[in-house]
N, C-alpha and C positions, 0 to 999 in steps of 0.2 A: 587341515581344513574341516569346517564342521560338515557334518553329513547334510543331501541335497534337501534344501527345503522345497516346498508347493508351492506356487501362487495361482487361485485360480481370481479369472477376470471374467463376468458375464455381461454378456450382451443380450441376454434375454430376459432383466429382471427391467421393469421400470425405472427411468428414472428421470433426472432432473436438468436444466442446463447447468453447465458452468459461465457464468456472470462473468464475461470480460474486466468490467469493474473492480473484482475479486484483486486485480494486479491494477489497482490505483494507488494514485502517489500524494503527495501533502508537502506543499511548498510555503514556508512562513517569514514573513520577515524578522527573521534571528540568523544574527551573525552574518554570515555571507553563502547564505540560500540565496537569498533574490540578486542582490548585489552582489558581481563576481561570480556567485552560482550560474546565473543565468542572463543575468541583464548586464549591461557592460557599457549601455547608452551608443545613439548614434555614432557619435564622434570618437567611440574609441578604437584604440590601433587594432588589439582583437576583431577579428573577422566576424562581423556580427551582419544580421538583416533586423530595419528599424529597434538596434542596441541588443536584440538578441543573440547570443553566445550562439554561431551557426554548428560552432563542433560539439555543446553538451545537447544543442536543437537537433542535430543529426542522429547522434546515439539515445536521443528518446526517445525517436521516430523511431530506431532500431527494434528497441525493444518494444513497440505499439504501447505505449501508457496508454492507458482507457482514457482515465478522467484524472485532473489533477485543483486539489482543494488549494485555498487559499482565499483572508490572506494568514488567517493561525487557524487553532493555536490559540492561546494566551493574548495575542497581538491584535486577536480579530474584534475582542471586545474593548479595546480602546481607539480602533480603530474609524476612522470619521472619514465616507468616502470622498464626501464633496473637498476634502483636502486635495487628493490625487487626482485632480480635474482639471482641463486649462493649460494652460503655459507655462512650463514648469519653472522658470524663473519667478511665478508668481503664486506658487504653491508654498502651502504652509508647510513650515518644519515643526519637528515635533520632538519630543524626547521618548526614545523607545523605552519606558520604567522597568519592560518583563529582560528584556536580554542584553544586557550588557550595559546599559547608560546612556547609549549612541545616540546620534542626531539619525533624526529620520526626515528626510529631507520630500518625501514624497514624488520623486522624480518616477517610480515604478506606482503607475495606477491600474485603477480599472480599467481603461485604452489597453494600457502595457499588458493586460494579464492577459484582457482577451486576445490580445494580437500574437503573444505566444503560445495561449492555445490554438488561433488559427494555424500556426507556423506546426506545431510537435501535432496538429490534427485528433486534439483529443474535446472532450467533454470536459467544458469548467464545472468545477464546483466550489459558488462562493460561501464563506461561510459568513452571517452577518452581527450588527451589534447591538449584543442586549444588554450587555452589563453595564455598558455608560452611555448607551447609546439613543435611542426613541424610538417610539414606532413609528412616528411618521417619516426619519430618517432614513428607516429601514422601507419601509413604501416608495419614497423619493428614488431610491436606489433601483429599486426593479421596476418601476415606470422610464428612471433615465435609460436605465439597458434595453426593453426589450419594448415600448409603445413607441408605434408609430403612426399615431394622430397627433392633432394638434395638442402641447400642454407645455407647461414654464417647463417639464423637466426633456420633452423629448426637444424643444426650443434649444434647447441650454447642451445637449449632445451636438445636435446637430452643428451647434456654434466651436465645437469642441472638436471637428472634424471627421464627425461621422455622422452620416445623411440616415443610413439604413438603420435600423434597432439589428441586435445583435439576440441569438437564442442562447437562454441557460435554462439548464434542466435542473440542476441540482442546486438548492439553497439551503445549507445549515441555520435556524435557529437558534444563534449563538453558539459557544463554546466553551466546556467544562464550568457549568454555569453554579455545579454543586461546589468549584472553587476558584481559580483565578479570574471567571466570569463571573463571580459576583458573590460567592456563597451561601448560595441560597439553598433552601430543603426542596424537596422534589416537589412537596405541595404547593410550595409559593411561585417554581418557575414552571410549572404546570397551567397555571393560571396566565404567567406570561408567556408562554406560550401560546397560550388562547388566541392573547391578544395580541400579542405579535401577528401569526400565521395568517386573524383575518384581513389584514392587511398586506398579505403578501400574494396581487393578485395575478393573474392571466392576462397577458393584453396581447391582441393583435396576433393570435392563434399561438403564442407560446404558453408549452405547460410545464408547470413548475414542480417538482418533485423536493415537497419538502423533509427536513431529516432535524428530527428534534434532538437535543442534547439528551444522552444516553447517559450509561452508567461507568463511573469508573470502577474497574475490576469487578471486585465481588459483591456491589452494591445491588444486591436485588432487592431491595425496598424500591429504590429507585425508580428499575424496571416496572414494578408491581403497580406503582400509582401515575408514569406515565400512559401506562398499556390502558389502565382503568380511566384516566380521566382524559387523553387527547389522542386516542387510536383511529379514531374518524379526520383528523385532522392532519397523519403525515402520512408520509410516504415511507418515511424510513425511522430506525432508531441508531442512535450511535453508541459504541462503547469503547471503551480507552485502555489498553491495558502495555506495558511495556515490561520488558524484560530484563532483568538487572542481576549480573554476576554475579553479586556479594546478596543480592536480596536487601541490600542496604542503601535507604535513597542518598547515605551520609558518604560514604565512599563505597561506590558502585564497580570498582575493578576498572584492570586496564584493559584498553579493546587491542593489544597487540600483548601485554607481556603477562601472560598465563601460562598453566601447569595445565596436566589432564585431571585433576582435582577443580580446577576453576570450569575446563570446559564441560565436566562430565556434570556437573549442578545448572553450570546457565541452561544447558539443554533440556535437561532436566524441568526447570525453571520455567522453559518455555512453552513447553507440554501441558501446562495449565492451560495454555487458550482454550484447548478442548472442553475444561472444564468448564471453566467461565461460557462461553457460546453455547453449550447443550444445556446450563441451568439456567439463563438468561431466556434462551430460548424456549424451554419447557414455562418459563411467566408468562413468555410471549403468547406461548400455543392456550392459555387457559381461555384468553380475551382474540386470539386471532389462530385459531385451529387451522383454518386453510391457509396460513403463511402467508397471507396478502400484502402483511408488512416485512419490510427488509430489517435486515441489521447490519448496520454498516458500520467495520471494525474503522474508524477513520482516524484511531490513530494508533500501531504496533511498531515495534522492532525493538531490536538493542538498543536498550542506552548505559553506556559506560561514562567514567571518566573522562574528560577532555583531552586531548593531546597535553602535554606539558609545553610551557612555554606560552601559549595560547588563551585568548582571553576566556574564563570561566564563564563569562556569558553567553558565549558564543557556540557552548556544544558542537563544538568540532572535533571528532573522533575518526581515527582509521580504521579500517574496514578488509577482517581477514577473512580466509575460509571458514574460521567457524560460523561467522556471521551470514555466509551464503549456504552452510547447511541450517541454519537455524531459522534464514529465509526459508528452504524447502518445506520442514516440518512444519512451518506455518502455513505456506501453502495447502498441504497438503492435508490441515485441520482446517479451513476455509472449504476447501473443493470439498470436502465431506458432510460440510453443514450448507450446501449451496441451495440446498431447498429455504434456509433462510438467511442466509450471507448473502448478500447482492453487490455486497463492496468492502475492499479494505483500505487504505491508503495509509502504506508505509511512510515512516518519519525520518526523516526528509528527503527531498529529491537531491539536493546539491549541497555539500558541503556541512551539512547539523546530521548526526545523531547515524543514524544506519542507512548513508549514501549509497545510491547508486553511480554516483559520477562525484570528483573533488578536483578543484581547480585551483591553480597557482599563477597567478598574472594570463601568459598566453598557456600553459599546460592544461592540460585536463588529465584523468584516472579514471578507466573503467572500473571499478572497485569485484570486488571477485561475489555480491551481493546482485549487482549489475546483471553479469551474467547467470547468474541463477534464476532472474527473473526473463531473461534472455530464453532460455530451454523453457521456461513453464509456460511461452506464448502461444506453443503447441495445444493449452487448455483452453485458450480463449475461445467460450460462447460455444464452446463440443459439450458433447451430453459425458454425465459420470455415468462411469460403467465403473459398478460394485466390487471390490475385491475382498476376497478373502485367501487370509495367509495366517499365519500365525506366527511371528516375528520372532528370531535368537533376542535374548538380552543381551545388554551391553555391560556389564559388569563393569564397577570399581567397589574396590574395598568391600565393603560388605551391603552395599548399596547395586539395585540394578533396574536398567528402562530398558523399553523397546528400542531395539540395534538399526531398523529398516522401518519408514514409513513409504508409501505410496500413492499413485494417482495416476489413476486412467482411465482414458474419455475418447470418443468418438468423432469425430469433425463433419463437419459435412459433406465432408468429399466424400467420408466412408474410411481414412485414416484409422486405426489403432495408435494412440501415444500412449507411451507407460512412462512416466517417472518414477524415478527408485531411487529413495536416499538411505545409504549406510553411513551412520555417526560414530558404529562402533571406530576408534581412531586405531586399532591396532587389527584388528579377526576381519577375515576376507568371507563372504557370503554367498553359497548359487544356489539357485528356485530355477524349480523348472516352472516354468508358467504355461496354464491351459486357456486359452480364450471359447469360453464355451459360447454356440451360437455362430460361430465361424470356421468355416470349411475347409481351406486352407491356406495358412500364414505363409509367409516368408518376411525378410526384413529388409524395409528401405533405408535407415539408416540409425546411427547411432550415435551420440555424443557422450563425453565426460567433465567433468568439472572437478577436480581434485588437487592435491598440491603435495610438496613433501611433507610440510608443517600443517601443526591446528590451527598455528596462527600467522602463515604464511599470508605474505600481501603484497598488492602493486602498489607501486612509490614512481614518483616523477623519474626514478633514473631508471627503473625497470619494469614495464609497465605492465607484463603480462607473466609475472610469478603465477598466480591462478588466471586463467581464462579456461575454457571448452575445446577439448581435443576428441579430432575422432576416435571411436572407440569400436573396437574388435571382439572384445570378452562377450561373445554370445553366441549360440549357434541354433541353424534350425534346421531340423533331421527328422523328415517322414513325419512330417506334422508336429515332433516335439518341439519346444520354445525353450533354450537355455538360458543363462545371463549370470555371468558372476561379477558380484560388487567387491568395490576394492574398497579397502578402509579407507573413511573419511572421506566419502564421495557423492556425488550426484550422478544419477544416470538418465540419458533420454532414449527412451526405445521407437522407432517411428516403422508400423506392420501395415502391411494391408492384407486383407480377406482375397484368395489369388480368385477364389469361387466369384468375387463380389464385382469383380474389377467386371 
């Protein structure tokens, strides 16, 4: 075993909250996210409330999703809401062009979307349409949602079976508008932007928090000429970055049958978010120093290959441990930029791309991604608390990263939670950890997340290969703080100050 390392935690340096948001989700209509993911219609034998899937409704309330985006994606700019309105027998179909070929039949609307977020108890976030779409379409949209005076659009809700205006906080102006949303230059959706936004207005005491199309990856031109030309005008920015085994959009790797060669590069791979959000951020700081605007990662995760057999459109991928440490280490570079991270939302919630849940007729899958976000619900809206450690490497070949990332934050009860991820997949880790600021610890409790395999995962016939077991590997003695990590695992540490209670 390598010798003990440090971790110190302080409580006495300033800092920031952690953004509940940080752990939001992105639900699109591709493949069988919306359909089968989540919606399943009144009438069907699945146990549903008004066609919502009650047991993937159940396990998202588990895990409190903050806010969940919708309806892309790619999907959101061809997207025409006055379709999903009405009687669904009398809604327009449509051809989905971006995912697969499908008929989109528009049985899941605006109704449908808010009445699921009423149900999982989160915050919508729509995103709207610029690439084929008008502004005045997009004005129509957030008068039918949210005014509640007299007008043809709150007329036309009410006819539709809902009396009251409904509140939405967060509205995307369009999506990936530098490409599937239109391919435009930053200068030109800059402008539409303008013109979008003033028309996206307030009614009837709801306040809209808008979130401009951001940069994909390493696009800091991008950044540069949205921060300079419509910084007054949002709330947030977006940026897009996903993770790919191979680093090759052409064959991207299997998300189940990998070597420690495959896992040791995606991880690898992954570790750029850091980069990407601190230089994105640094444009930011030139035109907004005091961070007033967000950046909302709104769309991360793994994207692999598809399952075989499976239609190609459809980015339907399983979902192993490495994928729920590769969740943590994202986390854990979000919770560190949270002075300007306000939100991220992983891709996708059901069934596309780095699930938390996957369903098969009446089955469901917690996915081992699931429960990672599961243990990090201990961050939500607690203050970071600074750490400093200085992390073993993870060695392969002659290549090597950081073995152990971290996060820890304060709650408002007065809670300590430590997260602690070791990726090394073979070398076992102990820190002793000092929480400075605090009198005396003891621990209330523990958990683990790990498996035998890298690419160990839950299948219909065995559903919890990875989930969260309590965990014992720590001790605390006369004030010391132990903890040793096991390869290829997550840890949740949960302390309280005995002085503070």
């Amino acid at each position: 075993m390598p010798n003990m390392q440090k971790m110190i935690i302080s409580q006495d340096t300033p800092s920031f909250k952690i953004d509940k948001n940080i752990y939001g989700h992105f639900s699109e209509h591709l493949g069988r996210c919306i359909y089968e993911g989540m919606f399943v219609g009144a009438n069907s034998e699945i146990p549903n409330i008004n066609g919502m899937r009650t047991d993937v409704v159940n396990a998202l309330k588990a895990i409190k999703i903050p806010v969940l985006r919708w309806p892309g994606g790619c999907f959101a700019d061809e997207y025409h809401w006055a379709d999903g309105i009405g009687p669904k027998e009398k809604r327009k179909k449509m051809i989905n062009t971006h995912w697969g070929g499908v008929v989109e039949d528009n049985s899941f609307g605006t109704h449908e979307f808010l009445e699921l977020c009423r149900q999982i108890e989160c915050e919508p976030y729509i995103c709207g349409n610029v690439g084929s779409g008008t502004v005045r379409e997009m004005q129509e949209w957030v008068e039918y949602i949210t005014f509640d005076g007299l007008s043809p659009m709150s007329q036309l809700r009410q006819e539709n079976g809902q009396k009251d205006p409904w509140k939405i906080k967060y509205w995307g102006v369009g999506n990936e508008n530098w490409g599937c949303g239109g391919n435009m230059s930053a200068e030109y959706y800059a402008n539409e932007y303008k013109r979008y936004a003033t028309y996206i207005r307030n009614f009837s005491g709801n306040m809209i928090h808008k979130i401009a199309c951001g940069p994909s990856d390493a696009d800091y031109n991008w950044t540069e000429v949205l921060m300079r030309e419509v910084r007054y005008m949002m709330w947030g920015l977006s940026l897009h970055h996903y993770t790919l085994p191979t680093g090759n959009w052409g064959a991207k790797g299997s998300a189940t049958d990998f070597d420690e060669n495959s896992y040791f590069h995606t991880l690898k791979s992954t570790m750029k978010m850091d980069e990407l959000i601190t230089r994105h951020s640094t444009v930011m700081d030139k035109y907004d120093p005091g961070k007033a605007i967000a950046l909302a990662v709104d769309e991360w995760g793994i994207w692999t290959d598809c399952e075989p057999g499976t239609n190609p459109g459809f980015l339907y991928q399983q979902n192993s441990l490495r994928d729920a440490l590769l969740a943590a280490v994202n986390f854990d570079i979000f919770n560190k930029h949270a002075d300007r991270v306000k939100m991220a939302n992983i891709a996708q919630t059901a069934n596309v791309l780095q699930s938390v849940v996957l369903t098969d007729k009446e089955k469901m899958i917690l996915t081992p991604t699931y429960h990672a976000f599961k243990l990090y619900t201990a961050h939500h809206d607690s203050i970071y608390l600074p750490v400093y450690f200085k992390s073993p490497d993870y060695c392969f070949e002659n290549e090597r990263i950081p073995a152990v990332s971290c996060t820890a934050s304060k709650s408002s009860s007065g809670e300590i939670n430590i997260t602690i991820t070791n990726i090394d997949s073979e070398n076992e880790y102990e820190f002793e950890i000092e929480i400075r600021g605090a009198a005396s610890i003891n621990s209330v409790s523990s958990e683990i997340l790990t498996a035998d395999k890298i690419n160990s995962v839950n299948t219909f016939e065995k559903l919890d290969t990875v989930t969260t077991q309590t965990y014992d590997g720590f001790t605390v003695k006369d004030g010391v703080f132990t903890v040793k990590l096991a390869p290829k695992s997550l840890v949740l540490i949960k302390l309280c100050d005995k002085a503070a209670k």
